[in-house]
mmJSON file of the N, C-alpha and C atoms, coordinates in Angstrom:
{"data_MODEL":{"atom_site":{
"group_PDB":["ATOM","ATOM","ATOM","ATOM","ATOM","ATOM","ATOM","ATOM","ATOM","ATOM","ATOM","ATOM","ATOM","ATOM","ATOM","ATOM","ATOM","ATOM","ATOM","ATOM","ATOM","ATOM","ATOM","ATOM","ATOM","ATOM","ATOM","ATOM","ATOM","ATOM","ATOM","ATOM","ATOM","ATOM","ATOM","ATOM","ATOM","ATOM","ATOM","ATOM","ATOM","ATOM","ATOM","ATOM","ATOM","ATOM","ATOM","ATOM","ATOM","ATOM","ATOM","ATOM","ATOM","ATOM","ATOM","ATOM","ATOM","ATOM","ATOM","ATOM","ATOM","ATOM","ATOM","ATOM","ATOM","ATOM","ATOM","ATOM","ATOM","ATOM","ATOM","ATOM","ATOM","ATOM","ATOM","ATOM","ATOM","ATOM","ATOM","ATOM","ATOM","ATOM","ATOM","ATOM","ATOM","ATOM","ATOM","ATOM","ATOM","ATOM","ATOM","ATOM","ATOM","ATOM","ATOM","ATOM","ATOM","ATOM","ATOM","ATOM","ATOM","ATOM","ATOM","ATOM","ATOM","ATOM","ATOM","ATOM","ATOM","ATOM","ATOM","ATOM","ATOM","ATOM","ATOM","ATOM","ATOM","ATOM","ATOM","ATOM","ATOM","ATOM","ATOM","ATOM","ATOM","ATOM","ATOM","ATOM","ATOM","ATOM","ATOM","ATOM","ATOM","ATOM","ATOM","ATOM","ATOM","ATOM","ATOM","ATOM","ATOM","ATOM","ATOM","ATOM","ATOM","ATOM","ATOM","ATOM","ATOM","ATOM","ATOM","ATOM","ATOM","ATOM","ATOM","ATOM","ATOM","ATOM","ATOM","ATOM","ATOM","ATOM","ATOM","ATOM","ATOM","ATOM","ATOM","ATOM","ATOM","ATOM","ATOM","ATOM","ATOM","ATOM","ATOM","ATOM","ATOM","ATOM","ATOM","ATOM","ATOM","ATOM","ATOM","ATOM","ATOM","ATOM","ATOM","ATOM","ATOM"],
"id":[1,2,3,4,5,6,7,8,9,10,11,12,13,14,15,16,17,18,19,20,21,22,23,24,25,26,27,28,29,30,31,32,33,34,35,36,37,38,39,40,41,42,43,44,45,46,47,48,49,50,51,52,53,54,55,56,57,58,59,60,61,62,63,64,65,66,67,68,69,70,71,72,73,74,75,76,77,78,79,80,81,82,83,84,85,86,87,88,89,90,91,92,93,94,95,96,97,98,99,100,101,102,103,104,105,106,107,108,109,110,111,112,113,114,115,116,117,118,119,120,121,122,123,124,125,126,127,128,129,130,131,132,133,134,135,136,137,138,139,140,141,142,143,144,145,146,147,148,149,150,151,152,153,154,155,156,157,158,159,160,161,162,163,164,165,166,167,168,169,170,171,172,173,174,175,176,177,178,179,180,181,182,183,184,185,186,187,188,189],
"type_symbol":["N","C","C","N","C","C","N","C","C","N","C","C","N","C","C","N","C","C","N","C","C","N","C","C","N","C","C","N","C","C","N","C","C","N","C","C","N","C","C","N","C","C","N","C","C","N","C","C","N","C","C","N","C","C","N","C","C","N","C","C","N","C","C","N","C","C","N","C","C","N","C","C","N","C","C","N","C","C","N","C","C","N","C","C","N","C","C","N","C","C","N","C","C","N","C","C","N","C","C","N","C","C","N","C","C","N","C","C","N","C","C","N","C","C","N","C","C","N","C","C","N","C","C","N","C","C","N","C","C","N","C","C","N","C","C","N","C","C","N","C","C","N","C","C","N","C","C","N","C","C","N","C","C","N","C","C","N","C","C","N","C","C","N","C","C","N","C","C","N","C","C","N","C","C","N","C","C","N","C","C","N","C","C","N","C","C","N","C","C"],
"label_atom_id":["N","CA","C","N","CA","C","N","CA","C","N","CA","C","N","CA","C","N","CA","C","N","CA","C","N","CA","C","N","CA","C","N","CA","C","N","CA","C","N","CA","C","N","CA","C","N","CA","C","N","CA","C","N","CA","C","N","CA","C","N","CA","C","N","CA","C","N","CA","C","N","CA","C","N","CA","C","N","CA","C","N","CA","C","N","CA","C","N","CA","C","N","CA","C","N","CA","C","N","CA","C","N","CA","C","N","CA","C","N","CA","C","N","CA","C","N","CA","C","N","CA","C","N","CA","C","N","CA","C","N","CA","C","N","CA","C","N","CA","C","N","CA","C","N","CA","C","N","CA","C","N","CA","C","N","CA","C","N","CA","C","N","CA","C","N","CA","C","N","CA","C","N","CA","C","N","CA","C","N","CA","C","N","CA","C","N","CA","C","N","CA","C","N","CA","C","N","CA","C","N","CA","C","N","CA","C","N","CA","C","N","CA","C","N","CA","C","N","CA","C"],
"label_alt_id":[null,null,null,null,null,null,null,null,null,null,null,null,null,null,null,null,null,null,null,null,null,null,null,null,null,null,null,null,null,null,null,null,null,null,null,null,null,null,null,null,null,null,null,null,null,null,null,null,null,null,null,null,null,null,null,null,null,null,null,null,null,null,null,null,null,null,null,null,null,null,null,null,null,null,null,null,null,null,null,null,null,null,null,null,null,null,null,null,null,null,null,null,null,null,null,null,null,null,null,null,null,null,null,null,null,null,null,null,null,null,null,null,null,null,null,null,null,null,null,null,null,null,null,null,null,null,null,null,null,null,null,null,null,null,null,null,null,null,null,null,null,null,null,null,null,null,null,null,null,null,null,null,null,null,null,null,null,null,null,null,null,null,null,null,null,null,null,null,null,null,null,null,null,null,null,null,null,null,null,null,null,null,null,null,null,null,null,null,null],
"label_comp_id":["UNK","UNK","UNK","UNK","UNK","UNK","UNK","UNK","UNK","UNK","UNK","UNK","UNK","UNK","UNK","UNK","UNK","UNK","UNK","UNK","UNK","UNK","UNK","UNK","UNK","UNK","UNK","UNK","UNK","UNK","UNK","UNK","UNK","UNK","UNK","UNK","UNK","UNK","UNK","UNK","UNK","UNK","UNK","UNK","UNK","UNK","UNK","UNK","UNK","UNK","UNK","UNK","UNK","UNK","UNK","UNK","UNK","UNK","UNK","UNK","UNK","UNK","UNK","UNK","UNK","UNK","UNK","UNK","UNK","UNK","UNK","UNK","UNK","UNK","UNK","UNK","UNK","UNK","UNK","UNK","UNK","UNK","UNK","UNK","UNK","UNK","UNK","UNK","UNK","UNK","UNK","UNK","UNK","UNK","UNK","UNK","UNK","UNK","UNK","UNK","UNK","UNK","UNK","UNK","UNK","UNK","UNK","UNK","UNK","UNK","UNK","UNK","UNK","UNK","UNK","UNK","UNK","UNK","UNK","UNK","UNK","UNK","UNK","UNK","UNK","UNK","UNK","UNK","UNK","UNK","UNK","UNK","UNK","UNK","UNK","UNK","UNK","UNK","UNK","UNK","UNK","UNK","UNK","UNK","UNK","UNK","UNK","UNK","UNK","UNK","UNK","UNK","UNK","UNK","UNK","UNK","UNK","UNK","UNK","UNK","UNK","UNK","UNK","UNK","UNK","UNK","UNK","UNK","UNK","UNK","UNK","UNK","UNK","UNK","UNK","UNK","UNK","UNK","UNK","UNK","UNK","UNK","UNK","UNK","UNK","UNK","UNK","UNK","UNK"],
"label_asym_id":["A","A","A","A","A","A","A","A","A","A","A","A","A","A","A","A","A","A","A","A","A","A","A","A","A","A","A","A","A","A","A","A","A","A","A","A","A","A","A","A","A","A","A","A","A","A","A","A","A","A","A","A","A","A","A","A","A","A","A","A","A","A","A","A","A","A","A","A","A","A","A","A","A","A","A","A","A","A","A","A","A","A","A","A","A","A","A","A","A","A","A","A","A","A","A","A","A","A","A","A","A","A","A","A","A","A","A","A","A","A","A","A","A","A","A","A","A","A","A","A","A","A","A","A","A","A","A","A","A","A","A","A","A","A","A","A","A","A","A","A","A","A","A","A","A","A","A","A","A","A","A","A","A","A","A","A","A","A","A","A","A","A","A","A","A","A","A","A","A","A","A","A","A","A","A","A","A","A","A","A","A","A","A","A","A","A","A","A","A"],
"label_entity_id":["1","1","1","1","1","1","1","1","1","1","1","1","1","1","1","1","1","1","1","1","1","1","1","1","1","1","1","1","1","1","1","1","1","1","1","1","1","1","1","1","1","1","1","1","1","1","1","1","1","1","1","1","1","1","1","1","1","1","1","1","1","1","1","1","1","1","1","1","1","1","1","1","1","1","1","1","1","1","1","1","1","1","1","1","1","1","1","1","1","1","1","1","1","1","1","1","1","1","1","1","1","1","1","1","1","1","1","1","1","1","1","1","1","1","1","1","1","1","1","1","1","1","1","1","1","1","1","1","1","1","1","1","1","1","1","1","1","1","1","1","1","1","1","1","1","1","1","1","1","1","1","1","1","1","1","1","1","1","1","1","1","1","1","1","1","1","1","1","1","1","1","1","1","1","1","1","1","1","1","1","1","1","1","1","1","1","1","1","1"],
"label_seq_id":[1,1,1,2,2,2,3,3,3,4,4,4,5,5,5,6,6,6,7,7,7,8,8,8,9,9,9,10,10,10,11,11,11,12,12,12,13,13,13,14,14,14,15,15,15,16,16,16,17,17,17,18,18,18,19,19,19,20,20,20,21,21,21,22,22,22,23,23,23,24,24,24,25,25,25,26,26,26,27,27,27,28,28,28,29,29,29,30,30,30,31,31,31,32,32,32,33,33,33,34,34,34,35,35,35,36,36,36,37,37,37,38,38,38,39,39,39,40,40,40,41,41,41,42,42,42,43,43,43,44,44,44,45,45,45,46,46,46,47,47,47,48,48,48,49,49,49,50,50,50,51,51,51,52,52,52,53,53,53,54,54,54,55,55,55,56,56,56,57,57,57,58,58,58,59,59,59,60,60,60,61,61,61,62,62,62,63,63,63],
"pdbx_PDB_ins_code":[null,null,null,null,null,null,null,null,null,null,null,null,null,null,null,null,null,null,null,null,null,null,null,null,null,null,null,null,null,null,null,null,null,null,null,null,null,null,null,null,null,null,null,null,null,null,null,null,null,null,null,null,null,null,null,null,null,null,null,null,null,null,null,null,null,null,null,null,null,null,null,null,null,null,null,null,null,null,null,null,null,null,null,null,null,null,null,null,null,null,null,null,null,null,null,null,null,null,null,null,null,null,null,null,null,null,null,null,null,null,null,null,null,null,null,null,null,null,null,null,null,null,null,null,null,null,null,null,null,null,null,null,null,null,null,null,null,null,null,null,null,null,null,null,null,null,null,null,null,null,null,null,null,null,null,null,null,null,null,null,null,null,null,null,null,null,null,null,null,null,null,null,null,null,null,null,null,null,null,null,null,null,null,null,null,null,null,null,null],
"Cartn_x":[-107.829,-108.089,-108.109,-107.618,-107.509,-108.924,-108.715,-110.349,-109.391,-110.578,-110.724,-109.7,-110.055,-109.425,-108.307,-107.688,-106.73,-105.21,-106.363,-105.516,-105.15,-105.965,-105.726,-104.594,-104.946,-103.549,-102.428,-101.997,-101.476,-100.405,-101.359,-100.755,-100.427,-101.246,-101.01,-99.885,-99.635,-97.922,-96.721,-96.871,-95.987,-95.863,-97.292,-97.164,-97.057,-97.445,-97.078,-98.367,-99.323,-100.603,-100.254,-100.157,-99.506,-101.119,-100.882,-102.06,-102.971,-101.713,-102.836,-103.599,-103.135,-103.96,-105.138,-104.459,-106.029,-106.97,-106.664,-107.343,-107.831,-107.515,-108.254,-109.292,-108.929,-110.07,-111.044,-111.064,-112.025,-112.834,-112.458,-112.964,-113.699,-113.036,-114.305,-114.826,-114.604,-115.687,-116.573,-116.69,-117.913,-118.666,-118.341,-118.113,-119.018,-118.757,-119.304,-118.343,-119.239,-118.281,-119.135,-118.826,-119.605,-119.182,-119.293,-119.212,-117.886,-117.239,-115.841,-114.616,-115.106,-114.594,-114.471,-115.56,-115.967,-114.981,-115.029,-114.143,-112.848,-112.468,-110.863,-110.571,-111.514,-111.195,-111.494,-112.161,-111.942,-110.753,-110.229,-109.279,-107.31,-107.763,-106.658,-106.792,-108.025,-108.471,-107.742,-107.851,-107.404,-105.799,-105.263,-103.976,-103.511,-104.061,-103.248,-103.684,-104.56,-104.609,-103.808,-103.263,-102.572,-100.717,-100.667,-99.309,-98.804,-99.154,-99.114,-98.702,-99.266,-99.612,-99.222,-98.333,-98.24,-99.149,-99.874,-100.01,-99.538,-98.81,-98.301,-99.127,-100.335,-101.012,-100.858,-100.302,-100.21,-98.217,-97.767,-96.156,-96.398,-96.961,-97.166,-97.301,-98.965,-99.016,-98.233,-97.311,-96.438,-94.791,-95.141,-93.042,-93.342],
"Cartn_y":[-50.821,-52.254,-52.667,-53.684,-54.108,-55.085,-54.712,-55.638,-57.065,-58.236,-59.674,-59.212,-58.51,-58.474,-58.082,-57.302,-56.453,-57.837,-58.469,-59.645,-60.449,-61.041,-61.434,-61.4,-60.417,-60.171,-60.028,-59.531,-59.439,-60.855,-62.343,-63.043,-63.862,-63.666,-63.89,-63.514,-62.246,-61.73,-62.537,-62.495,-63.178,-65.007,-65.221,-66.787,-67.537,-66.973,-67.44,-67.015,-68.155,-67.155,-68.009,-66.71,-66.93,-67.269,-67.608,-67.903,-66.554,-65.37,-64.36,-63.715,-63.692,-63.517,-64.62,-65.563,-66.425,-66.06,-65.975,-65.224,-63.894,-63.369,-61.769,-62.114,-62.692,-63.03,-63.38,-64.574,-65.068,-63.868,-63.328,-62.249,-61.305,-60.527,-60.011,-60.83,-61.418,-62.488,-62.718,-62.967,-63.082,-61.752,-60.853,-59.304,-58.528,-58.695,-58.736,-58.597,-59.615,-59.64,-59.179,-59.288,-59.394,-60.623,-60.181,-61.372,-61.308,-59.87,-59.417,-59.973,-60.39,-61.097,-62.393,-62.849,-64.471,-65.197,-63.967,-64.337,-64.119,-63.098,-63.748,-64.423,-64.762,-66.261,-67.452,-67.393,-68.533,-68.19,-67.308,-67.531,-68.287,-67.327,-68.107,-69.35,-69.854,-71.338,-72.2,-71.614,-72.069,-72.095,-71.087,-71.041,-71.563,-71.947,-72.888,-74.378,-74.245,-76.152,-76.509,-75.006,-74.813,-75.336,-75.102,-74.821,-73.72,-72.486,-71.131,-70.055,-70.963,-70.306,-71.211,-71.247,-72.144,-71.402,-72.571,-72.489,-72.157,-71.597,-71.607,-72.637,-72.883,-73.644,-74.546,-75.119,-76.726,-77.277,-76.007,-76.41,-76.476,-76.257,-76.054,-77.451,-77.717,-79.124,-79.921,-80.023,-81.022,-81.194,-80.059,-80.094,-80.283],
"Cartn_z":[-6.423,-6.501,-7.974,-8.053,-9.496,-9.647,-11.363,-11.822,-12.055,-12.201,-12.753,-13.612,-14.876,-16.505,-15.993,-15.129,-14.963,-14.481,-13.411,-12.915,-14.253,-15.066,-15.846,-16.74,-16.946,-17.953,-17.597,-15.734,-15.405,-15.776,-15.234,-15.242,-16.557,-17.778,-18.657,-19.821,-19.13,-19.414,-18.824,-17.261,-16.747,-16.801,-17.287,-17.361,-15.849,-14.896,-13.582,-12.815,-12.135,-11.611,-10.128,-9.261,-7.834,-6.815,-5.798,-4.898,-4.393,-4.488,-4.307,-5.441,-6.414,-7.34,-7.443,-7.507,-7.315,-6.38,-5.329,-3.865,-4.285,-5.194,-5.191,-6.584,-7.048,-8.201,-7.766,-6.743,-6.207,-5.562,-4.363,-3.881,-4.787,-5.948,-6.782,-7.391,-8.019,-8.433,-7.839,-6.599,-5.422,-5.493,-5.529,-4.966,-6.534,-7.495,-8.436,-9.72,-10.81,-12.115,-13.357,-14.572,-15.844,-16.806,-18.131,-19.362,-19.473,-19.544,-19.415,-18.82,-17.415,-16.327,-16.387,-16.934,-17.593,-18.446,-19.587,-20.133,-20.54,-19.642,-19.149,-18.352,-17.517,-16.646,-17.701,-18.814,-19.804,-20.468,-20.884,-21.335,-20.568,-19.251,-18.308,-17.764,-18.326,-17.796,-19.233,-20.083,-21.513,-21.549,-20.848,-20.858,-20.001,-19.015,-17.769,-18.477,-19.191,-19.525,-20.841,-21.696,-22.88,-21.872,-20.701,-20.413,-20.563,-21.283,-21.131,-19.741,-18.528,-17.459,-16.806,-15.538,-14.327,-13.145,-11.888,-11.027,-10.196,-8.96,-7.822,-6.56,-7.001,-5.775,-6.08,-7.598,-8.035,-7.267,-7.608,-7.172,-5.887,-5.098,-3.168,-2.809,-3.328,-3.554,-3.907,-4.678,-5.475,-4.833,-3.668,-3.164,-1.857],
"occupancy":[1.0,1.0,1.0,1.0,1.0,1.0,1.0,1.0,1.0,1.0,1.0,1.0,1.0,1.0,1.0,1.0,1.0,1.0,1.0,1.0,1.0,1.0,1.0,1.0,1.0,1.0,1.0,1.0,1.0,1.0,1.0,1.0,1.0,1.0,1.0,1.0,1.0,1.0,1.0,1.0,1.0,1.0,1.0,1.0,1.0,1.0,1.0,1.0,1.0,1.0,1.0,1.0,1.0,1.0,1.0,1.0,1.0,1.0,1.0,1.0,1.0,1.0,1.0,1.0,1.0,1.0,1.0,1.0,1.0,1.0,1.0,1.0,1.0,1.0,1.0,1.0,1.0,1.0,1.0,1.0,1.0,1.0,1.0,1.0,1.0,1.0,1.0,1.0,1.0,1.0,1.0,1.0,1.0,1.0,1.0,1.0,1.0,1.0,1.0,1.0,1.0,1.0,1.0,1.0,1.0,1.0,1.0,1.0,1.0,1.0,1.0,1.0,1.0,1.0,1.0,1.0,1.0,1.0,1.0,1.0,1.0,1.0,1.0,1.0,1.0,1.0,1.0,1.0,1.0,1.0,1.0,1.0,1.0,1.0,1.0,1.0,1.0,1.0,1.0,1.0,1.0,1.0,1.0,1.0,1.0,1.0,1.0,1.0,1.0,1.0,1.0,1.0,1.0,1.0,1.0,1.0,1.0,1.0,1.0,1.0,1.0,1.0,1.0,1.0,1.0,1.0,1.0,1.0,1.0,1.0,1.0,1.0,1.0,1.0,1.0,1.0,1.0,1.0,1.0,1.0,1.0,1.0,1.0,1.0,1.0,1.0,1.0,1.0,1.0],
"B_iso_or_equiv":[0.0,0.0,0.0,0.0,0.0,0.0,0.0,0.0,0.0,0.0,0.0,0.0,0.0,0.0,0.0,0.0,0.0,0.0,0.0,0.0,0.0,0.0,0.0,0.0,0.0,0.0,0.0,0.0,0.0,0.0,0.0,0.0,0.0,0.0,0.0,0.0,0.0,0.0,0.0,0.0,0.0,0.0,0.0,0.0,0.0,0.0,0.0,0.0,0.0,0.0,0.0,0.0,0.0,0.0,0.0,0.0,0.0,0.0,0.0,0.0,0.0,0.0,0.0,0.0,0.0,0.0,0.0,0.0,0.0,0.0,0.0,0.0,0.0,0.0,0.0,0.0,0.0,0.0,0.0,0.0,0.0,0.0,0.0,0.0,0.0,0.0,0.0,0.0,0.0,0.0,0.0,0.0,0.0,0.0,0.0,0.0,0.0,0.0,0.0,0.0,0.0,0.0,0.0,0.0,0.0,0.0,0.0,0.0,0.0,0.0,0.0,0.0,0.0,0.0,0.0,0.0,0.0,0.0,0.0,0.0,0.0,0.0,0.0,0.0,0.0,0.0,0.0,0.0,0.0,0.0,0.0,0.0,0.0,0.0,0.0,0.0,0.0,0.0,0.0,0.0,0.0,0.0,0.0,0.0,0.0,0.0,0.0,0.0,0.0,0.0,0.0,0.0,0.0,0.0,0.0,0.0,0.0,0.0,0.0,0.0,0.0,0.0,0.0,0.0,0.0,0.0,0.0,0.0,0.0,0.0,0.0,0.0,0.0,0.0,0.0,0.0,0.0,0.0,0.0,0.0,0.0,0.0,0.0,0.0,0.0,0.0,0.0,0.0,0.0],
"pdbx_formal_charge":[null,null,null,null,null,null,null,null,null,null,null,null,null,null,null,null,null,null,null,null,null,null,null,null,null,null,null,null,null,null,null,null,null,null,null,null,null,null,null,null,null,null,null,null,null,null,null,null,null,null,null,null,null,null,null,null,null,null,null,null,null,null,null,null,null,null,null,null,null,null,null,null,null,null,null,null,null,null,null,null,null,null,null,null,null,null,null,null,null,null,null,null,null,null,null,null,null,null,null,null,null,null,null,null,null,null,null,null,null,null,null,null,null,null,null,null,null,null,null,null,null,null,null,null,null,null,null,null,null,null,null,null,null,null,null,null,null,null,null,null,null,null,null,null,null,null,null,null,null,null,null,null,null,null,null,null,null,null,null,null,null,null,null,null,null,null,null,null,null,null,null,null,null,null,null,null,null,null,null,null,null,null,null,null,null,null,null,null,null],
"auth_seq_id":[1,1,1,2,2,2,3,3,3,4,4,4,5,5,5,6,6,6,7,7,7,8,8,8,9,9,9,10,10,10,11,11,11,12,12,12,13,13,13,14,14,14,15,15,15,16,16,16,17,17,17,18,18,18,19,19,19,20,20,20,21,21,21,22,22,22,23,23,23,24,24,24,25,25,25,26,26,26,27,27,27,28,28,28,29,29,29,30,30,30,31,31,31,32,32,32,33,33,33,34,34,34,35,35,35,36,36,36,37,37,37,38,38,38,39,39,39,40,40,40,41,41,41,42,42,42,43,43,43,44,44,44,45,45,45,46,46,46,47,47,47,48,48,48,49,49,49,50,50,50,51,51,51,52,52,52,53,53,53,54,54,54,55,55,55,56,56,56,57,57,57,58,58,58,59,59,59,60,60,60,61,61,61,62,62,62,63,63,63],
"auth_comp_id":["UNK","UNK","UNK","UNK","UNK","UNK","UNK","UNK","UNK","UNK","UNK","UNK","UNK","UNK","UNK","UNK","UNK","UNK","UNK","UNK","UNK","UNK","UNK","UNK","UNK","UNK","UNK","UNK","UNK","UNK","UNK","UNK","UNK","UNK","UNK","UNK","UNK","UNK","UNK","UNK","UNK","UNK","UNK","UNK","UNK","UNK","UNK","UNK","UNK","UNK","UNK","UNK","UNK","UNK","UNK","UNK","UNK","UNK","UNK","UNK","UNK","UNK","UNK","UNK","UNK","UNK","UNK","UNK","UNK","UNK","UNK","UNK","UNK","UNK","UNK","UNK","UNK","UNK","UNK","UNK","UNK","UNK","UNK","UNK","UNK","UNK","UNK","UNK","UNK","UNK","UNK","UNK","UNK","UNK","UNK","UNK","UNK","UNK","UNK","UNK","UNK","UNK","UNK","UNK","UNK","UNK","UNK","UNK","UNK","UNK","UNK","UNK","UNK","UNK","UNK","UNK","UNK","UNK","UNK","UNK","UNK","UNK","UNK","UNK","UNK","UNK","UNK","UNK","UNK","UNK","UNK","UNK","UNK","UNK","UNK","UNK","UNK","UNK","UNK","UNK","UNK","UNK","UNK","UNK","UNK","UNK","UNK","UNK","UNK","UNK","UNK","UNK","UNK","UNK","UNK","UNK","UNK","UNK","UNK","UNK","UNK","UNK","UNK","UNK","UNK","UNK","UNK","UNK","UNK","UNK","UNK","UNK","UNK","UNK","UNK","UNK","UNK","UNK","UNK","UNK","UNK","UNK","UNK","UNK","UNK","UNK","UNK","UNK","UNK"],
"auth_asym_id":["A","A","A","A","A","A","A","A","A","A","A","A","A","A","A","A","A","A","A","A","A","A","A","A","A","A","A","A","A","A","A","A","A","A","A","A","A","A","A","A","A","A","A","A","A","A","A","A","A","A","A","A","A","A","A","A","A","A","A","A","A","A","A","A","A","A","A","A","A","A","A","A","A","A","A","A","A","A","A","A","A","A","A","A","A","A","A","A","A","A","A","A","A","A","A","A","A","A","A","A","A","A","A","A","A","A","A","A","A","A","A","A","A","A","A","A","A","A","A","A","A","A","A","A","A","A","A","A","A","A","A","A","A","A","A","A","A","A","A","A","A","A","A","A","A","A","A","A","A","A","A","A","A","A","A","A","A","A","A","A","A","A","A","A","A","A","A","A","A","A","A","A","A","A","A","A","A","A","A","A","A","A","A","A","A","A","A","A","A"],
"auth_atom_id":["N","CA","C","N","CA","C","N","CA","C","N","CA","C","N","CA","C","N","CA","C","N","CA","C","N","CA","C","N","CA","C","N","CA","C","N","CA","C","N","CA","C","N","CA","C","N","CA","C","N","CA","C","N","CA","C","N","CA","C","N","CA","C","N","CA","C","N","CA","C","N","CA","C","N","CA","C","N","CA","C","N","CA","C","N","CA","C","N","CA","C","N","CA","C","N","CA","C","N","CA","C","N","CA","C","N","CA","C","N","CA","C","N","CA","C","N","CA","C","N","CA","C","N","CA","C","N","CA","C","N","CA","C","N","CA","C","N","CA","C","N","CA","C","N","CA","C","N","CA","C","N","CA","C","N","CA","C","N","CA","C","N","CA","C","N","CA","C","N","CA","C","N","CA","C","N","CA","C","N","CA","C","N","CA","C","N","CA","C","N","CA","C","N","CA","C","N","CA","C","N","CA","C","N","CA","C","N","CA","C","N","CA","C","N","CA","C","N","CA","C"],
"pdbx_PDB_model_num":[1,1,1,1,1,1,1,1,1,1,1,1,1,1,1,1,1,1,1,1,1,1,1,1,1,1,1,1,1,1,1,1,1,1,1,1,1,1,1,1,1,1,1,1,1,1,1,1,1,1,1,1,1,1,1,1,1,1,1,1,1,1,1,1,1,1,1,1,1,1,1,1,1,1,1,1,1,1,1,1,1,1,1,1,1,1,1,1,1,1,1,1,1,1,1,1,1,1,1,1,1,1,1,1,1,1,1,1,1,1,1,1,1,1,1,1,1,1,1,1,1,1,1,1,1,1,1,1,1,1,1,1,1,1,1,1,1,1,1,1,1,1,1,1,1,1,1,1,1,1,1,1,1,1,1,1,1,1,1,1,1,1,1,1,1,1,1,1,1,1,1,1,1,1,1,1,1,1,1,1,1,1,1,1,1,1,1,1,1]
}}}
C-alpha cells in the first residue's frame, strides 16, 4: 500500500491527480496520517492552485 507522501509525489511528477488517487488519500488519511502527510497535501494543494497539477474530478465535472 502506498503512503499519502508516496501518492504525492506520485502525482506531482506526473502533474495529473486522477480520482483514485484522490480516493486513496482520503482513505489513509482517515486511517491515519502525520505532519509529513500534511504537508504534502499542502504542497499538492499549492500545486493544483499553482496550475502545476490538474484534477481529473474537475474535467468529469466540466465535460
Amino acid at each position: 500500500m502506498s503512503t499519502i507522501c508516496e501518492i504525492v509525489q506520485e502525482v506531482l511528477q506526473s502533474g495529473y491527480l486522477t480520482v483514485e488517487a484522490e480516493e486513496q488519500m482520503r482513505r489513509l488519511f482517515v486511517l491515519q496520517h502525520d505532519l509529513e502527510d500534511i504537508e504534502a497535501l499542502t504542497r499538492l494543494q499549492q500545486a493544483t492552485m499553482d496550475g502545476r497539477v490538474k484534477r481529473q474530478s474537475r474535467e468529469l465535472v466540466h465535460s
